[in-house]
TORFI-500662 format. One record per residue (C-alpha): residue in three letters; x, y, z; chain. Coordinates in steps of 0.05 Angstrom, whole numbers. Example, Ala and Ser with C-alpha at 12.3 -4.5 7.8 and 13.67 -1.06 7.14 Angstrom:
! residues 2
r,u,v,w,c
ALA,246,-90,156,A
SER,273,-21,143,A
***
This chain:
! residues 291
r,u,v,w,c
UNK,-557,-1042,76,A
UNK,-631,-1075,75,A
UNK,-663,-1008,76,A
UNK,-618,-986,26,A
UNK,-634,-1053,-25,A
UNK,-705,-1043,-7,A
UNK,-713,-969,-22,A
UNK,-674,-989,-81,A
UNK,-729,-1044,-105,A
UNK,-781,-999,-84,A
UNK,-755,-939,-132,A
UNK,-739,-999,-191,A
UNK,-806,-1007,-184,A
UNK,-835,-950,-193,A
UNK,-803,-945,-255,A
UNK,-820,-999,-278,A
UNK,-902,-987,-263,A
UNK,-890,-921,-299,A
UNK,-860,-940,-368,A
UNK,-920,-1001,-354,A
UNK,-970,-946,-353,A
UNK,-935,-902,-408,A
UNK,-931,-959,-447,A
UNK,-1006,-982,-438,A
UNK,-1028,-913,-444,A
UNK,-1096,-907,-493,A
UNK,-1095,-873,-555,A
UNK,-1122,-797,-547,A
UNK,-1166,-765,-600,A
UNK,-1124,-712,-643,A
UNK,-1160,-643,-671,A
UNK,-1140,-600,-724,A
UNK,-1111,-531,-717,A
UNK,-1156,-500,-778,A
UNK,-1110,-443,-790,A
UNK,-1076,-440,-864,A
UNK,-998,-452,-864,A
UNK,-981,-431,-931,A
UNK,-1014,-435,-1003,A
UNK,-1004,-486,-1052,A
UNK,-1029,-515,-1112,A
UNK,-1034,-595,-1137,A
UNK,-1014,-598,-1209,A
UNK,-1005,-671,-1246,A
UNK,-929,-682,-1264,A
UNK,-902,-708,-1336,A
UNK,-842,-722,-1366,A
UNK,-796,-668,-1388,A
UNK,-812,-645,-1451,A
UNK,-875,-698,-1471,A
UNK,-907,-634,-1501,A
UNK,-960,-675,-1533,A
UNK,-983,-709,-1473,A
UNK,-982,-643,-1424,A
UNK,-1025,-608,-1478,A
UNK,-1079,-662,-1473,A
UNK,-1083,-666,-1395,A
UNK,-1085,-591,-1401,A
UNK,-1143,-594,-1441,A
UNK,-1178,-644,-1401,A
UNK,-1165,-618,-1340,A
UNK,-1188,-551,-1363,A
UNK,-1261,-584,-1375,A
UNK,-1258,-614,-1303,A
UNK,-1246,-556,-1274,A
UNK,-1296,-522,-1320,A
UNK,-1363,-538,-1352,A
UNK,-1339,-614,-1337,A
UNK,-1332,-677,-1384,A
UNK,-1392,-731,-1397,A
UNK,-1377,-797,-1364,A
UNK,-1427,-846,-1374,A
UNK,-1482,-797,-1384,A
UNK,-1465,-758,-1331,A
UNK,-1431,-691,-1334,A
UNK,-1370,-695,-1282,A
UNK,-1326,-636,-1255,A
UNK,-1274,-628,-1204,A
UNK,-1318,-604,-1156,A
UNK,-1369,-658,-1150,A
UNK,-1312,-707,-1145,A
UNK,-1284,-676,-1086,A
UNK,-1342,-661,-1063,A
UNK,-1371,-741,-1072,A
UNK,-1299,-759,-1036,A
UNK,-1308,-710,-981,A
UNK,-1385,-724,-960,A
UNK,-1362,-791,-929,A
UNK,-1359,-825,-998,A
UNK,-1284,-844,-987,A
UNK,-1285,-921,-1007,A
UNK,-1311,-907,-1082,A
UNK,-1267,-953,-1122,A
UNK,-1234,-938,-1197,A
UNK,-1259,-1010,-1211,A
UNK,-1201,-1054,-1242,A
UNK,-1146,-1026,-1274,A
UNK,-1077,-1051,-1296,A
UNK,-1018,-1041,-1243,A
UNK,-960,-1057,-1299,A
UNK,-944,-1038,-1362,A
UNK,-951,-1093,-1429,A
UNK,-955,-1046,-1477,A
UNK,-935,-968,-1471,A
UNK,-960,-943,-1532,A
UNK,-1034,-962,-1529,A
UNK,-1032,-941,-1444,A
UNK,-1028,-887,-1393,A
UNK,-977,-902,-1340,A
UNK,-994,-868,-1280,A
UNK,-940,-862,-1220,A
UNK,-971,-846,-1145,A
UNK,-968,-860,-1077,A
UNK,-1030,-887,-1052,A
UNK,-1030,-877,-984,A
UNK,-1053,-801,-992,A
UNK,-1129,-796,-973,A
UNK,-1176,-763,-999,A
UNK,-1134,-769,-1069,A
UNK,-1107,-830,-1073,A
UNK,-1121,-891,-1023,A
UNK,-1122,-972,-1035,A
UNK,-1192,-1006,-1020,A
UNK,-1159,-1076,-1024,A
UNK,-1129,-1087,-1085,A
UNK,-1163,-1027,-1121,A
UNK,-1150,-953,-1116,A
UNK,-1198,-904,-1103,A
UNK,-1191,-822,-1096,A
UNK,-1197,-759,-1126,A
UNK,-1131,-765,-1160,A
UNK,-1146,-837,-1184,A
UNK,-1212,-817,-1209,A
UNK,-1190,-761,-1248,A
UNK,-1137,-809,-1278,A
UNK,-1192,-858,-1301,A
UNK,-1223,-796,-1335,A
UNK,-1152,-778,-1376,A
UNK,-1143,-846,-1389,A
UNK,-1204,-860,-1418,A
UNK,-1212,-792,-1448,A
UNK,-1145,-805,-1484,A
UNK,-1164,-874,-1516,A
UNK,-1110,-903,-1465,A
UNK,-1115,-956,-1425,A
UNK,-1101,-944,-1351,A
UNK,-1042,-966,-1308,A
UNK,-1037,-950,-1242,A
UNK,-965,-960,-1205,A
UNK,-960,-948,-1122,A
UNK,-899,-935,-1103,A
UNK,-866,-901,-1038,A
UNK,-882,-816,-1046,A
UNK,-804,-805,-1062,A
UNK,-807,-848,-1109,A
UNK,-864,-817,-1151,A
UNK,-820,-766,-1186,A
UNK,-763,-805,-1203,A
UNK,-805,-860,-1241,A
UNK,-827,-810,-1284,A
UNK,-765,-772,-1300,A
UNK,-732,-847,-1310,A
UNK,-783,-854,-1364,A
UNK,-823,-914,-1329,A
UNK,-884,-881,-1331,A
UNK,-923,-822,-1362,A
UNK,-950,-776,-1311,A
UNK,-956,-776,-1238,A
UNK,-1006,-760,-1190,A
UNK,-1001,-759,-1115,A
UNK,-1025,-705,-1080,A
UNK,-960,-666,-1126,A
UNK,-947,-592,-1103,A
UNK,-927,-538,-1154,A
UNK,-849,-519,-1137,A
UNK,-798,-487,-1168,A
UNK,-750,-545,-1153,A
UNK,-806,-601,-1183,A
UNK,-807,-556,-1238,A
UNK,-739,-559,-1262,A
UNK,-739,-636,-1268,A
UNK,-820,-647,-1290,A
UNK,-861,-608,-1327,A
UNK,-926,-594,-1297,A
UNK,-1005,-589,-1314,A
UNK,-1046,-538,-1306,A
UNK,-1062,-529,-1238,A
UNK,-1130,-569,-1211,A
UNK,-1131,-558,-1128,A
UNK,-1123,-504,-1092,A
UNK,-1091,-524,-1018,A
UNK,-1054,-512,-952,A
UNK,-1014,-543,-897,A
UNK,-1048,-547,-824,A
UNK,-1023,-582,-761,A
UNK,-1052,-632,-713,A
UNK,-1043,-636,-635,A
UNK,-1075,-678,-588,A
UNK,-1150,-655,-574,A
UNK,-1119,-646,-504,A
UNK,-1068,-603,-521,A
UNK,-1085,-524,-520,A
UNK,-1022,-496,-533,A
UNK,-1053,-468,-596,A
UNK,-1124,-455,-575,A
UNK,-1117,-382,-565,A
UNK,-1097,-369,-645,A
UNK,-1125,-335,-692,A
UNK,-1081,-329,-745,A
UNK,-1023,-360,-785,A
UNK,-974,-309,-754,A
UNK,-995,-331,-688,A
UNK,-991,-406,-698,A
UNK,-925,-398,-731,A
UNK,-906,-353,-663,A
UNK,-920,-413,-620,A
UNK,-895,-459,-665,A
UNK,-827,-420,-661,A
UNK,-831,-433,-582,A
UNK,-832,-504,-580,A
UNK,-781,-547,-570,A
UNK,-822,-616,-584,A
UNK,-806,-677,-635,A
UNK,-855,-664,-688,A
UNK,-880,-701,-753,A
UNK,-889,-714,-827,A
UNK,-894,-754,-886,A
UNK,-825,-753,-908,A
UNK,-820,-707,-978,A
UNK,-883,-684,-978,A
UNK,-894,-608,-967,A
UNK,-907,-611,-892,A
UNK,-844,-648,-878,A
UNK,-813,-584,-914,A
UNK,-855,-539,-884,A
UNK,-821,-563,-808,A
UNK,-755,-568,-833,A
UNK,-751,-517,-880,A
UNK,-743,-507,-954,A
UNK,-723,-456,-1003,A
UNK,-762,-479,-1064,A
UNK,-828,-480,-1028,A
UNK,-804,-422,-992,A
UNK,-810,-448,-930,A
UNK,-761,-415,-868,A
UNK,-767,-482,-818,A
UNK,-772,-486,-752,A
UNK,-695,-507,-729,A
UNK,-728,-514,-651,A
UNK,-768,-571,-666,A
UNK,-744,-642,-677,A
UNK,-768,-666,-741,A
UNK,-786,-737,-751,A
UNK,-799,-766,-813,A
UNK,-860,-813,-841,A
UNK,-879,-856,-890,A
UNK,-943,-830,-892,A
UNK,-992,-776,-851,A
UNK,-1034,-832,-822,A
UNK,-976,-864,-788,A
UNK,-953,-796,-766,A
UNK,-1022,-777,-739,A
UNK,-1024,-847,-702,A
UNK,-963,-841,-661,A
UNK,-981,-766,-647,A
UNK,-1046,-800,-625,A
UNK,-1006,-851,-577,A
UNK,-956,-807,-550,A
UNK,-909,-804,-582,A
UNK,-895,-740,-617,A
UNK,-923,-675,-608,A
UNK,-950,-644,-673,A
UNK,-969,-662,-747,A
UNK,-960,-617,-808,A
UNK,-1000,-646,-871,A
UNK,-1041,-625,-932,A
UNK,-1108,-607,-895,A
UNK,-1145,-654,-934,A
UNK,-1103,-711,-925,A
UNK,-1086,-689,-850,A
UNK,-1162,-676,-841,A
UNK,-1178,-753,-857,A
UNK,-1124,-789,-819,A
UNK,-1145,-740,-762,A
UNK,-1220,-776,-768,A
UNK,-1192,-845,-780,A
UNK,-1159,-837,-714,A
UNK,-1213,-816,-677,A
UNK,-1266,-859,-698,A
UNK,-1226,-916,-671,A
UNK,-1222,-886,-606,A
***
């Protein structure tokens, strides 16, 4: 009966030392997979029928993604914004702005989510990102006065349709299904999903092309993750408005944003990571750098 208590302890212990070990286990760095997913394209969303107001971001976002609009003497376009975000500049602040509304008529309301790097991001109590620096430029290029309202990503949508704001920008994919509830802009950004694994991880490492990740991807049988309503979490779990078949063998666990997603994939505790490649891309180096 000792023996038997002892091998007992000795086994209790063991588990114990391993969930110690799990538990304690360091973060490991995460790479992308840089194969495209699918093909998408970032549009800004307004109300239903606000005719007036879609023609004039049309018109400016036309120039910005064109011969580009003077700010301050300088002649900005899309491109060199992206491309001032993407070449490490990614704490350039908006500067001030409002974040509630006093008077609608004299302001531009913008809903986002900013927790959607490179586009939109907080730097303390400002906001900063391509999205938020192309809404200084419509606010300012529309006499308005700019008010900037964060809110949770499924949220975005619905305080524009309830009339609370006057367009929204997060990171906003084209659909069909958007469509039919928002009206859209012109499209400005051009972009894809991609997935992240652990840099360990080769499961992938062998492919190619998007038929062959989405082979593999079809083999697993893994918990994997995704900002919840945003195109990667459709792109997992499937969706007929973005077209999107799923993948019913994974488990599909949902985020409040990428970075959190990219950080417990980083610890452990989930598998995979479908994103916008942009955003995924800088959570990805966030990660590592800490490591």
């Amino acid at each position: 009966m000792k023996k038997i208590f002892i091998a007992f302890l000795s086994a209790a212990l063991c588990v114990v030392s391993a969930l110690t070990m799990t538990a304690c286990a360091a973060p490991q760095k995460v790479k992308l997979i840089n194969i495209s997913l699918s093909q998408e394209q970032y549009g800004v969303a307004i109300k239903k029928g606000d005719t007036a107001t879609k023609a004039k971001v049309d018109e400016i976002l036309t120039k910005l993604s064109g011969e580009g609009i003077d700010v301050n003497g300088q002649t900005v376009t899309f491109n060199t914004l992206y491309t001032a975000e993407m070449n490490g500049n990614s704490d350039i602040s908006i500067g001030t702005v409002k974040t509630s509304s006093s008077n609608r008529a004299t302001e531009l309301v913008v809903a986002t989510n900013a927790e959607f790097a490179p586009f939109e991001y907080m730097i303390g109590d400002s906001f900063g990102g391509i999205d938020m620096q192309v809404a200084k430029i419509l606010a300012s290029e529309m006499d308005k006065t700019l008010v900037i309202k964060h809110m949770d990503f499924d949220a975005v949508l619905e305080d524009l349709k309830n009339g609370n704001s006057d367009i929204a920008m997060a990171g906003l994919t084209i659909n069909a299904e958007r469509a039919e509830e928002v009206d859209f802009s012109v499209a400005y950004y051009d972009t894809t999903q991609y997935i992240a694994v652990l840099e360990s991880d080769t499961t992938f490492d062998d492919c190619t092309s998007t038929e062959e990740v989405t082979a593999k991807l079809k083999e697993l049988k893994v918990t994997a993750g995704a900002a919840k309503a945003q195109t990667g979490y459709f792109y997992l779990t499937g969706n007929e408005s973005f077209e999107f078949e799923g993948y019913s063998n994974l488990n599909v666990k949902a985020y409040k944003s990428i970075a959190m997603a990219v950080q417990d994939l980083s610890n452990g505790k989930i598998k995979l990571v479908c994103g916008d490649k942009d955003t995924l891309t800088a959570a990805i180096n966030a990660v590592n750098e800490g490591i």
